[in-house]
C-alpha positions in Angstrom: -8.6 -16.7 7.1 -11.0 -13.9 7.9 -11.2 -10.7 5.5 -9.5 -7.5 6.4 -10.9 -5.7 3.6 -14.7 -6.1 1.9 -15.5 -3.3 -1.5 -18.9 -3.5 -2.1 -20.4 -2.2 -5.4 -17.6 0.4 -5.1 -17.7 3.0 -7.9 -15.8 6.8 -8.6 -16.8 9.1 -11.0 -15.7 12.8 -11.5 -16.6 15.7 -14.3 -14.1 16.6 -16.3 -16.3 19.4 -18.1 -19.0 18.3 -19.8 -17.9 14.7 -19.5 -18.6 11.9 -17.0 -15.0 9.9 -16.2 -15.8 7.1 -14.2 -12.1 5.7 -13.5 -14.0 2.5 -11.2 -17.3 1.0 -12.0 -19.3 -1.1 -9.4 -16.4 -2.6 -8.3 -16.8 -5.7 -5.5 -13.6 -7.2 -4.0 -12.7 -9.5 -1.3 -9.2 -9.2 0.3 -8.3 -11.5 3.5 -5.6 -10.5 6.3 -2.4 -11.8 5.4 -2.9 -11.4 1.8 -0.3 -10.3 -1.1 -2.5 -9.1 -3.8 -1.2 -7.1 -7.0 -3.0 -5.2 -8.9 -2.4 -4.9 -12.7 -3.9 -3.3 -15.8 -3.2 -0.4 -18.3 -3.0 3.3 -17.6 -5.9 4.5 -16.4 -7.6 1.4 -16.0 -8.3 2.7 -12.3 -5.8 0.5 -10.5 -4.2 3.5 -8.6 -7.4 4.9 -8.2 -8.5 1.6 -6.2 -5.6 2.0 -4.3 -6.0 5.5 -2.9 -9.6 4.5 -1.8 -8.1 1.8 0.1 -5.6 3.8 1.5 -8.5 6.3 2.8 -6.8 9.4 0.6 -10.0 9.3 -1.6 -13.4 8.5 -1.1 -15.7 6.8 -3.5 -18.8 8.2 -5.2 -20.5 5.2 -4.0 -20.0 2.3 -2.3 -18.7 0.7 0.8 -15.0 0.2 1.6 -15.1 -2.0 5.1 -11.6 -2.4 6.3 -11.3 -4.3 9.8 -15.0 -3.7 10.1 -15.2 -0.3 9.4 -16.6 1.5 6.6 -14.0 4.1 5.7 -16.6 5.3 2.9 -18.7 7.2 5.3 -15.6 9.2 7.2 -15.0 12.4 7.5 -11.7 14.1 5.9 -10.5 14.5 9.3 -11.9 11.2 10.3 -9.8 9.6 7.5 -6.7 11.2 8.3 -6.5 10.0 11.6 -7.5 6.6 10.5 -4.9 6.9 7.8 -2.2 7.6 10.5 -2.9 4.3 12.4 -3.9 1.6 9.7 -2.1 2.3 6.8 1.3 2.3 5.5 2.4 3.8 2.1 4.9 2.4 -0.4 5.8 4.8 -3.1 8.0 4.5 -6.2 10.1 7.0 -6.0 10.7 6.1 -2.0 9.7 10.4 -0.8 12.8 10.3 1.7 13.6 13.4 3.0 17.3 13.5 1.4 18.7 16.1 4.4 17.6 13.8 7.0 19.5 9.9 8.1 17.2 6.9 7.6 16.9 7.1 11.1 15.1 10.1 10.9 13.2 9.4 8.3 11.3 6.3 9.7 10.8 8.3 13.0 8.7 10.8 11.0 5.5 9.3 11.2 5.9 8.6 15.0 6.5 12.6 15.8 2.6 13.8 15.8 2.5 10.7 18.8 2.8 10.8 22.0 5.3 8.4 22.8 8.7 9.4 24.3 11.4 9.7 22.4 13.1 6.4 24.0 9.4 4.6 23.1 10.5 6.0 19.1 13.7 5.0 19.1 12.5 1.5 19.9 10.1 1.0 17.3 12.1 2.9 14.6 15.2 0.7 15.4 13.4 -2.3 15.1 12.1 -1.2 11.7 15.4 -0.3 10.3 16.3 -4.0 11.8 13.9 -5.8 10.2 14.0 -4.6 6.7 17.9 -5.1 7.1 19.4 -1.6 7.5 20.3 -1.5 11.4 23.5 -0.5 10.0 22.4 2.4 8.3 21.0 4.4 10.7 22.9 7.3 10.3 23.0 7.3 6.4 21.4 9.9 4.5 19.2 8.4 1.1 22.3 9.6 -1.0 24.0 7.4 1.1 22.3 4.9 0.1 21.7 2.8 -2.6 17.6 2.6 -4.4 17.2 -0.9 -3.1 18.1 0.7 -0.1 16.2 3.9 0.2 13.2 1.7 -0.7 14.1 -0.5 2.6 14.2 2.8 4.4 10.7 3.9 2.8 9.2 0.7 3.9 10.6 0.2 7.6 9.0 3.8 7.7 5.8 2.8 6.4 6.0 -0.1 9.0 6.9 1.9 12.3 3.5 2.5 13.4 2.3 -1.4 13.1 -0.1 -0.5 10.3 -2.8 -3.7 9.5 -2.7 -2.5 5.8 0.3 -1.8 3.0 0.0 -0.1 0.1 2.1 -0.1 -2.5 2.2 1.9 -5.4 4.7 0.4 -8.0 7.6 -0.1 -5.3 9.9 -1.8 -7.6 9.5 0.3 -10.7 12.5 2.3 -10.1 14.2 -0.7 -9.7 17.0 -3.3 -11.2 16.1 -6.3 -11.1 18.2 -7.5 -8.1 16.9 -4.7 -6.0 13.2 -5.2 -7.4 13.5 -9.0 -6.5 14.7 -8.6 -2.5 12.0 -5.8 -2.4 9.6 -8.4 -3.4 11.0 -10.7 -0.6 10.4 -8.5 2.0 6.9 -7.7 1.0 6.3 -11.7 1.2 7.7 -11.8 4.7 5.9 -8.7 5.8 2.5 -10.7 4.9 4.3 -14.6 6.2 5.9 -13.7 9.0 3.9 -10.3 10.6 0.4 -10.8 9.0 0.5 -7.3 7.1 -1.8 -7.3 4.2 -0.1 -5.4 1.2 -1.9 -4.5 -1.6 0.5 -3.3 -4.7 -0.1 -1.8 -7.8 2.9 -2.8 -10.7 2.8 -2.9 -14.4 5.5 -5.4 -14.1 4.4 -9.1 -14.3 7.5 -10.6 -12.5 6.5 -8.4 -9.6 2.9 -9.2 -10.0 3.6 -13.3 -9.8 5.4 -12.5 -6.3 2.1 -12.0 -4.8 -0.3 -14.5 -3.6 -2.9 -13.1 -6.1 -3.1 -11.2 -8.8 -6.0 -9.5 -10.4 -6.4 -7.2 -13.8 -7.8 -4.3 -14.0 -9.7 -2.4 -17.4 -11.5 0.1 -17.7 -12.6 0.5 -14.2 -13.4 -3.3 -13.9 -11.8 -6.2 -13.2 -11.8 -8.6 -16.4 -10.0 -12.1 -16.7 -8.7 -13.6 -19.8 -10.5 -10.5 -22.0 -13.8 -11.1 -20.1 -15.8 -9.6 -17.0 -14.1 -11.2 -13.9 -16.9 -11.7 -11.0 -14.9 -11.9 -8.2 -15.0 -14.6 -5.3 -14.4 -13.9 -2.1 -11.1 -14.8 -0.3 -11.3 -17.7 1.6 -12.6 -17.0 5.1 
């Protein structure tokens, strides 16, 4: 299995006045397509951090970040952004639905800066809403809807576009259990079943153990059992 994602000697540091923070710290990382991976660790350990440099909505002090060849580290804001709008999708906790608008419309937003025809969006978001199990729902506004729900919706919208990479930024933390677990489910077929890679932050270790790897995060490195962890990289 080939990699999707390669961090080399990634590190970010910013000045918060007269003092150095440096939330990552020569971080190296490996991740392969088709991969679950959770990332875990304390409060600002710098797993969030790690994420939005994934996700292209921050850029590293230095570093590479090489995702499906290219090195995301040397883009423009502009250059990002774009990038952002075709290979990523983002999963957030609190699901950012737009509560006046149906799910339907919500999981056509990202599609409306395109040029496809509207018949071309219905399509796609139709078959999102199908495969995360809320064809039904259409019409439903979020407070419609229950939280296992609205995070269904929040995916299929983060989907629409055929992104390579998820992110995932604690989506079961608003969760019960039940909800959190199904969630979960649908992350593993995503990967199984459509080759997404997902890459999820969670402080919650039955979330964490859902994913095909999980990795720890302290003080902007990664550490194993209390100790440095010199990461491997995924199996090619």
């Amino acid at each position: 299995m080939s990699s999707l994602i390669s961090i080399q000697s990634v590190s970010k540091s910013f000045t918060k006045g007269k003092t150095v923070i440096t939330p990552l710290d020569q971080l190296t990382l490996e991740v392969a397509r088709g991969e679950f991976l959770s990332l875990m660790g304390p409060s600002g350990s710098g797993k969030t951090t790690l994420l939005n440099l994934i996700a292209g909505i921050d850029t590293p002090t230095s570093g590479e970040i090489i995702i499906n060849g290219e090195n995301i580290a040397a883009l423009s804001r502009a250059q990002l952004t774009k990038w952002r709008s075709v290979h990523v999708g983002y999963i957030f906790q609190l699901y950012h639905l737009v509560p006046i608008l149906s799910a339907y419309e919500n999981v056509e937003l990202p599609l409306l800066l395109s040029k496809m025809s509207r018949a071309e969006r219905r399509e796609k978001v139709l078959a999102a809403l199908d495969l995360v199990g809320l064809a039904d729902r259409a019409d439903h506004r979020p407070s419609e809807l229950s939280g296992g729900q609205e995070q269904r919706v929040a995916i299929a919208r983060a989907i629409v576009h055929d992104p390579d990479l998820l992110v995932a930024d604690e989506p079961t933390g608003d969760l019960d259990r039940e909800s959190a677990d199904s969630i979960l489910q649908l992350l593993n077929e995503l990967t199984e079943k459509f080759g997404k890679t997902v890459i999820m932050v969670t402080h919650d270790p039955k979330a964490s153990a859902a994913a095909h790897r999980s990795l720890q995060l302290e003080k902007g490195k990664f550490i194993e059992d209390g100790h440095l962890l010199n990461k491997q990289p995924a199996e090619q």
